[in-house]
C-alpha positions as CSV (number, residue, x, y, z in Angstrom):
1,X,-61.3,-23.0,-20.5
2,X,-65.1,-23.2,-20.9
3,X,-67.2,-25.8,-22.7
4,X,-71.5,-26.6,-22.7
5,X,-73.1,-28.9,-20.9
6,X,-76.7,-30.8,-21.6
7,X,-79.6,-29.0,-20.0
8,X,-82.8,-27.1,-20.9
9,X,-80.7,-24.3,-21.5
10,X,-77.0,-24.6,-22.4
11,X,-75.0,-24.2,-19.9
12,X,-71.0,-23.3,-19.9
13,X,-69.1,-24.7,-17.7
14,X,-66.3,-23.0,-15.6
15,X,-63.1,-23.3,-13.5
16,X,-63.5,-21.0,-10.4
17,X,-61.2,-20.2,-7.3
18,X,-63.3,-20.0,-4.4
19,X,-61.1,-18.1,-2.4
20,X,-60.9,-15.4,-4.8
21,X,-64.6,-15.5,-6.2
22,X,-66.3,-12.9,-4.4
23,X,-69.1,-14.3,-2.8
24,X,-68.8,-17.5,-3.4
25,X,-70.1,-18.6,0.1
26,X,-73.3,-17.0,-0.4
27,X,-72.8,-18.9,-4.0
28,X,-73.1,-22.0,-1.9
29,X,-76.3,-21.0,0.0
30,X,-78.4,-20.8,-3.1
31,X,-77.7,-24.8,-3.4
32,X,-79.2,-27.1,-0.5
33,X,-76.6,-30.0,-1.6
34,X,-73.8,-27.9,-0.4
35,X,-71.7,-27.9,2.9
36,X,-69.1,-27.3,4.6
37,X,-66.4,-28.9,2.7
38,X,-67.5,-27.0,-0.5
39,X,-66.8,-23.5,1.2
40,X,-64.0,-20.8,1.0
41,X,-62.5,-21.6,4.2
42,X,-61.8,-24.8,3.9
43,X,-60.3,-24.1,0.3
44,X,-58.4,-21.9,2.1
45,X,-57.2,-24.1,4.6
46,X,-56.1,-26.7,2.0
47,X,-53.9,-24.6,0.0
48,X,-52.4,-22.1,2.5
49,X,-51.4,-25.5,4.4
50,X,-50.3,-27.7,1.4
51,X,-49.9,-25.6,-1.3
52,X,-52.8,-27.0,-3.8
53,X,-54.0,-25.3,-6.6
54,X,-58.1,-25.1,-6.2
55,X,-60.0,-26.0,-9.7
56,X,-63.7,-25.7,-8.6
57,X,-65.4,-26.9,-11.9
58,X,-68.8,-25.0,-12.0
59,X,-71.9,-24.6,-13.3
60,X,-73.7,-21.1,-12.4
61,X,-77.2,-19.6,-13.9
62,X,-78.5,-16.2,-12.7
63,X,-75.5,-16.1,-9.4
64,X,-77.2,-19.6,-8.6
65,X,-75.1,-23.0,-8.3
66,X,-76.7,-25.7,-10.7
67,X,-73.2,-27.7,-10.6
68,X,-69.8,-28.0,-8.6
69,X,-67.2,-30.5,-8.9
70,X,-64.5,-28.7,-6.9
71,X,-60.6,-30.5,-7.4
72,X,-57.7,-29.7,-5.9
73,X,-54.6,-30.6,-8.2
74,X,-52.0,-32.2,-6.0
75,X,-48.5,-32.0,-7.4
76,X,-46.0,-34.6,-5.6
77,X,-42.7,-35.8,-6.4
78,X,-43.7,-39.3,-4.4
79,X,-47.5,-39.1,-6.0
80,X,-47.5,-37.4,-9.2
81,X,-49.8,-34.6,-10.5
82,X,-53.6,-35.6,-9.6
83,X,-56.9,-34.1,-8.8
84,X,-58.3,-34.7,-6.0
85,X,-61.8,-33.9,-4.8
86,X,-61.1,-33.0,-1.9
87,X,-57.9,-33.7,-0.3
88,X,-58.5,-34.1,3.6
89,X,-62.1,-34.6,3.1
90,X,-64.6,-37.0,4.3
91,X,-66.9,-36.9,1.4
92,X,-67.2,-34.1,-0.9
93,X,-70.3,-34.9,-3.4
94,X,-70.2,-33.6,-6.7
95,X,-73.8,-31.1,-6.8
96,X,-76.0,-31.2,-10.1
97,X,-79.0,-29.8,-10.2
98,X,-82.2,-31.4,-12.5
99,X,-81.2,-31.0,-16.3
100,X,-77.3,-30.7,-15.7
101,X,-75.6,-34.2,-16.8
102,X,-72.4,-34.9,-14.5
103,X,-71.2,-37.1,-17.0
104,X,-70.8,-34.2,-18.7
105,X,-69.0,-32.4,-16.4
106,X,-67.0,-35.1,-15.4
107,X,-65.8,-35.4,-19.2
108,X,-65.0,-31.9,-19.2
109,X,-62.7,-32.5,-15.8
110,X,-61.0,-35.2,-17.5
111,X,-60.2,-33.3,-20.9
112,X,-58.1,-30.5,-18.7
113,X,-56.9,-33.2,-16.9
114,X,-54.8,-35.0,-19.6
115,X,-54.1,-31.4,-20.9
116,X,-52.1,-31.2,-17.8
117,X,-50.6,-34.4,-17.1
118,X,-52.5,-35.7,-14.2
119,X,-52.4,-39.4,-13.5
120,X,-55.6,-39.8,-11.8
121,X,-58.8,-37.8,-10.7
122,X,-60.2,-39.0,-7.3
123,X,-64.0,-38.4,-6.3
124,X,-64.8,-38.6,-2.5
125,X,-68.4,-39.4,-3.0
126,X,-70.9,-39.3,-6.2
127,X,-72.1,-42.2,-8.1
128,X,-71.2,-43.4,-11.6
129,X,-73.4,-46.0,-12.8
130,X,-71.5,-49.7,-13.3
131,X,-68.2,-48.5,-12.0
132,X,-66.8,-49.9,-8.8
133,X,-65.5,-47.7,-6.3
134,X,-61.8,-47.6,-4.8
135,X,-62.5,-48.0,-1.7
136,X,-66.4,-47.3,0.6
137,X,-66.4,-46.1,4.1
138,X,-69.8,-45.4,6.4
139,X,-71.1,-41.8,7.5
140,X,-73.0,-41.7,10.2
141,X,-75.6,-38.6,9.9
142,X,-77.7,-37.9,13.7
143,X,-81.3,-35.4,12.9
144,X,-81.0,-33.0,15.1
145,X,-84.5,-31.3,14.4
146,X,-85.9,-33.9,17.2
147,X,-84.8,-31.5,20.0
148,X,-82.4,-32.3,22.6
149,X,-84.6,-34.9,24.6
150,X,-85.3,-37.0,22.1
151,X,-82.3,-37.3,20.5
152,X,-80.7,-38.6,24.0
153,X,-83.6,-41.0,23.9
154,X,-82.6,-42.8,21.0
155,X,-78.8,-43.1,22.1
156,X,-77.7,-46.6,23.5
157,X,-77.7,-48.2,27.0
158,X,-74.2,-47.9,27.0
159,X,-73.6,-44.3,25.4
160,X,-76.3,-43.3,28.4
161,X,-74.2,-44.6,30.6
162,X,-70.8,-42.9,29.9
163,X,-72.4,-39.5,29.3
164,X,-73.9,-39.9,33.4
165,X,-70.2,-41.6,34.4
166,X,-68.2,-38.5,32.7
167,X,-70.9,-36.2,34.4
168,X,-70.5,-38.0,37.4
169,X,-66.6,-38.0,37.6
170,X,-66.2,-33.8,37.5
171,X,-65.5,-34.0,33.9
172,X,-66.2,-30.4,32.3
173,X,-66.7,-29.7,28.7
174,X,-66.1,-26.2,26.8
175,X,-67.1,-24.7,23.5
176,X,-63.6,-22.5,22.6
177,X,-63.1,-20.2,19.4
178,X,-59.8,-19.3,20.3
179,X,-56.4,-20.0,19.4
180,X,-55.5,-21.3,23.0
181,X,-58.2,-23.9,22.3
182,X,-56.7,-25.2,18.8
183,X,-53.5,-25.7,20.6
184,X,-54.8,-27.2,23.7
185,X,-56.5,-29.9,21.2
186,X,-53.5,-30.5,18.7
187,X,-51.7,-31.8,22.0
188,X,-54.0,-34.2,22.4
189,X,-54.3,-34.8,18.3
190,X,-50.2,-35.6,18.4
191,X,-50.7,-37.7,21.4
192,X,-53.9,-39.9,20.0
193,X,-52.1,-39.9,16.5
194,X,-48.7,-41.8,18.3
195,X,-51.1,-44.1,19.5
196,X,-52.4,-45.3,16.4
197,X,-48.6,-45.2,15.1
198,X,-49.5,-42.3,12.6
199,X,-47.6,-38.9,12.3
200,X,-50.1,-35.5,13.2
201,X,-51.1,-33.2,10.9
202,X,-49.0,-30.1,10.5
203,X,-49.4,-27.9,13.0
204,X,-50.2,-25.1,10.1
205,X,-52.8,-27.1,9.2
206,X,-54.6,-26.5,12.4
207,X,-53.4,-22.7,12.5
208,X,-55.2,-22.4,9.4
209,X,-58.4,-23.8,10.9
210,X,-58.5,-21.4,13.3
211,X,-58.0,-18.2,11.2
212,X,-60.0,-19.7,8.5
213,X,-62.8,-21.7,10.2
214,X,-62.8,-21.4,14.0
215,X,-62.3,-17.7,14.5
216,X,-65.2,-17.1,11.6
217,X,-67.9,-18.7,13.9
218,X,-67.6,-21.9,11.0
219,X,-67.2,-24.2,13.8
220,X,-65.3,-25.0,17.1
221,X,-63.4,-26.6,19.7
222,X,-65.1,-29.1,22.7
223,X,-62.4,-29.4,25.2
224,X,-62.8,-31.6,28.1
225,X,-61.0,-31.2,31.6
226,X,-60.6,-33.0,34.8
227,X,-59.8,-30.4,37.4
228,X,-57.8,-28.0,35.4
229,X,-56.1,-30.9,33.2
230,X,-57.4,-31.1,29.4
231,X,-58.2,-34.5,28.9
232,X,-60.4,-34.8,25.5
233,X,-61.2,-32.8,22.5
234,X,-62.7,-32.5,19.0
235,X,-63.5,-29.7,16.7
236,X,-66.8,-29.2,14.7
237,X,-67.4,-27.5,11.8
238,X,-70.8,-25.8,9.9
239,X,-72.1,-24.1,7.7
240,X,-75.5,-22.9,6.9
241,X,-77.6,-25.1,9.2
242,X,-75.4,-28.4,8.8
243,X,-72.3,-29.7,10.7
244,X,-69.4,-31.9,11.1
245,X,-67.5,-33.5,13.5
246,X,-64.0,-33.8,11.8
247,X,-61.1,-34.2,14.5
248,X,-61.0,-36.3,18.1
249,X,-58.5,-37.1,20.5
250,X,-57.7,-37.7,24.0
251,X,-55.5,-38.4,26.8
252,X,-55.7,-42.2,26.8
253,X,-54.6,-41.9,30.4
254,X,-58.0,-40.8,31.9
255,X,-60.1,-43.4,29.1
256,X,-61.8,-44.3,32.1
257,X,-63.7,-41.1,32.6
258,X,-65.4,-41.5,29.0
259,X,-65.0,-38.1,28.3
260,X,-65.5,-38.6,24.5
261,X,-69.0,-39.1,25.2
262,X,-69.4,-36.2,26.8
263,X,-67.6,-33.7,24.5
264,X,-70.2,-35.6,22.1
265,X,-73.2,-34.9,23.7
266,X,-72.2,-31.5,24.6
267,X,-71.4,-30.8,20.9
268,X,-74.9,-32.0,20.0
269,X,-76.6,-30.5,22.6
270,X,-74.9,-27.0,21.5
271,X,-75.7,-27.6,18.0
272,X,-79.5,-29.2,18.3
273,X,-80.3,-25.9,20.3
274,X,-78.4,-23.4,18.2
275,X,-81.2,-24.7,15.2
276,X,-79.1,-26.9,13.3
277,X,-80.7,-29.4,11.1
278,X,-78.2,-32.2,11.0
279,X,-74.6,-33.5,12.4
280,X,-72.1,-35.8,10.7
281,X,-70.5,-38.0,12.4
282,X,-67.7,-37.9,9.8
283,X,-66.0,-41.0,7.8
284,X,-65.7,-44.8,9.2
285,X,-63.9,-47.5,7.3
286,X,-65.9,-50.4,6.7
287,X,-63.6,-53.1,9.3
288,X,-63.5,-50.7,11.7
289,X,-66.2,-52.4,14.0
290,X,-65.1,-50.7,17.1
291,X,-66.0,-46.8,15.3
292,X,-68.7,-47.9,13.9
293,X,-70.4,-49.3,17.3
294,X,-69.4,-45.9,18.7
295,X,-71.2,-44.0,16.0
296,X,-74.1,-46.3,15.7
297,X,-75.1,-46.2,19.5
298,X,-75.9,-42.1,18.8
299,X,-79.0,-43.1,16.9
300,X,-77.4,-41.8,13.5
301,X,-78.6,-43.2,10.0
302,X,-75.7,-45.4,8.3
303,X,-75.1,-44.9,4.9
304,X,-72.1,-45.9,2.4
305,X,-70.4,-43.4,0.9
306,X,-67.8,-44.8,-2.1
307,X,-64.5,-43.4,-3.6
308,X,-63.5,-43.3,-7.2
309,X,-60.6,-43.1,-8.6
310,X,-59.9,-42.3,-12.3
311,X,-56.8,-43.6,-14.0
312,X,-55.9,-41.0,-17.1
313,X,-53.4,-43.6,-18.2
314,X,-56.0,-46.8,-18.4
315,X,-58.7,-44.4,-19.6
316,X,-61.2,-46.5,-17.0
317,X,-61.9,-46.9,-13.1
318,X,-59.8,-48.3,-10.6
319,X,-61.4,-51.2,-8.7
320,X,-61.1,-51.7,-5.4
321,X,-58.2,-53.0,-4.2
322,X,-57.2,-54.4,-0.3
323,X,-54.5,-52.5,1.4
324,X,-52.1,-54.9,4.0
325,X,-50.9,-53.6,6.8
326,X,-48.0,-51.5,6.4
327,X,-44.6,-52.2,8.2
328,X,-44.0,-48.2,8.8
329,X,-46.7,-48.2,11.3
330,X,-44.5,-50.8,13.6
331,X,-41.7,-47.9,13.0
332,X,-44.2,-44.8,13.6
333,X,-45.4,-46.4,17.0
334,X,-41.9,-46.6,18.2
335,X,-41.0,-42.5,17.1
336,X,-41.3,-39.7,19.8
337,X,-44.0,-37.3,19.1
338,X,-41.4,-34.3,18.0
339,X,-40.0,-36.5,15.0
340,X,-43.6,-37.8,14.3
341,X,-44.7,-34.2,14.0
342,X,-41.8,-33.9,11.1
343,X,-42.6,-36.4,9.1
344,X,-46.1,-35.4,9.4
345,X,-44.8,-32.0,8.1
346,X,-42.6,-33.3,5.6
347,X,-44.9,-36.4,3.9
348,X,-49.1,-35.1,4.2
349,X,-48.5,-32.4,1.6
350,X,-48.1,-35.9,-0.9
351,X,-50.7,-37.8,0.9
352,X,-53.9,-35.6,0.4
């Protein structure tokens, strides 16, 4: 399925599979919009995990990216057939280059789309002129071209402070690529998740980061210990000369020792030296005051990134809509960890 799209030249449109387009991460290099999200591996990751079907709707002149609007269609018997850009993501922003028209493109998405039966198409990031979004969150982006001293200058009183406490209290941080790592942090990830009354991830889901991300030098794992007991964790990804943090967790036990600062800073130091241009600090919602004074005391820039979501049915935008607190979180709070890591198994494959 091919079709034109506005430019100084016309342009055809295609649906590509990254994962079995040769070269499509050097594809990526040729646009500067691109990042991690938009790559191979974590294509890879989402459907070897869950099973998704990747639609990367694409734009190419002369093996160069003008335009990408990558989907993955999510088939659920709960949630119905959608596309979602991207399932698991932060914020995935649709790339155009001068001359292309996304309208376009996103026409063209939608036209497959009811050809298959989808009921919606959700964008995590872009911008559609007069349409509300779904739902906004923050991203919190730190420059790390300023060199490690300056960037610690700009951090907060109090995000000064825990660094030296954690420092001060024997805490230890490491920068793993292994397999030993990814499993020494998905403890931690079940533990932090039970705390916040939410089932984990799959435990596939983290395999697959490994062999797809980790062990390809497209990120890694910043474990922190106390003696020899792992206390604090989070995994980074990057590509080309921008990364992400994506995952956190900790042993809310030793909270005192602040060693999510200092699996932070370490992070940043690595990165700021290893000449990366950027970090992301990843998604916050908007009422989460508590992440977002966390994030903020790094001396990032703030910046509102909205979702869309595209009912087929209705032919038009859904607006935003509040979301009450659920009663299943009083229930997940209460589950051990081994029946939480079921559901989490059995019911993320519908969520994406």
């Amino acid at each position: 399925m091919k079709a034109n799209v506005a430019g100084p030249m016309q342009q055809q449109i295609e649906i590509l599979n990254p994962i079995d387009y040769v070269g499509w991460d050097e594809l990526l290099a040729s646009n500067r919009e691109c990042t991690f999200f938009h790559t191979s591996a974590w294509a890879k990751v989402l459907c070897q995990t869950y099973h998704y079907r990747p639609l990367y709707f694409t734009v190419l002149d002369n093996n160069k990216l003008l335009a990408l609007f990558p989907i993955m269609e999510v088939k659920s018997m709960l949630t119905g057939v959608r596309g979602v850009s991207l399932p698991f993501t932060d914020y995935c922003e649709p790339i155009n280059a001068s001359g292309i028209e996304l309208l376009d493109i996103i026409s063209f998405v939608a036209e497959y789309a009811r050809k298959h039966h989808w009921k919606f198409i959700e964008s995590r990031g872009g911008h559609y002129p007069g349409e509300t979004p779904s739902t906004s969150v923050c991203r919190h982006t730190l420059d790390l071209t300023l060199g490690v001293a300056e960037i610690f200058s700009r951090f907060d009183s109090s995000t000064k402070r825990n660094i030296k406490k954690s420092r001060r209290e024997g805490v230890k941080v490491n920068i793993c690529r292994s397999l030993d790592a990814i499993k020494k942090y998905y403890r931690l990830h079940c533990i932090t998740r039970k705390r916040h009354a939410l089932p984990p991830q799959p435990g596939a889901f983290f395999r697959n980061i490994y062999e797809h991300v980790i062990s390809k030098n497209l990120g890694f794992v910043a474990l922190a210990f106390h003696g020899k007991t792992n206390i604090a964790g989070s995994i980074f990804f990057n590509f080309q000369d921008k990364c992400s943090y994506k995952f956190g967790a900790s042993d809310y036990t030793y909270q005192h020792l602040r060693a999510n600062n200092l699996v932070m800073w370490e992070a940043i130091k690595w990165y700021a030296q290893n000449g990366y241009r950027s970090l992301c600090l990843g998604r916050t919602m908007l009422d989460n005051t508590g992440l977002r004074r966390f994030k903020t005391g790094w001396g990032v820039d703030e910046q509102i990134i909205n979702y869309y979501k595209y009912d087929l049915r209705r032919d038009a935008f859904m607006a935003k809509t509040l979301h009450p607190k659920k009663a299943y979180r009083h229930i997940f709070g209460r589950m051990p960890i081994p029946l939480l890591r079921a559901l989490g198994y059995l019911l993320y494959k519908h969520a994406g």
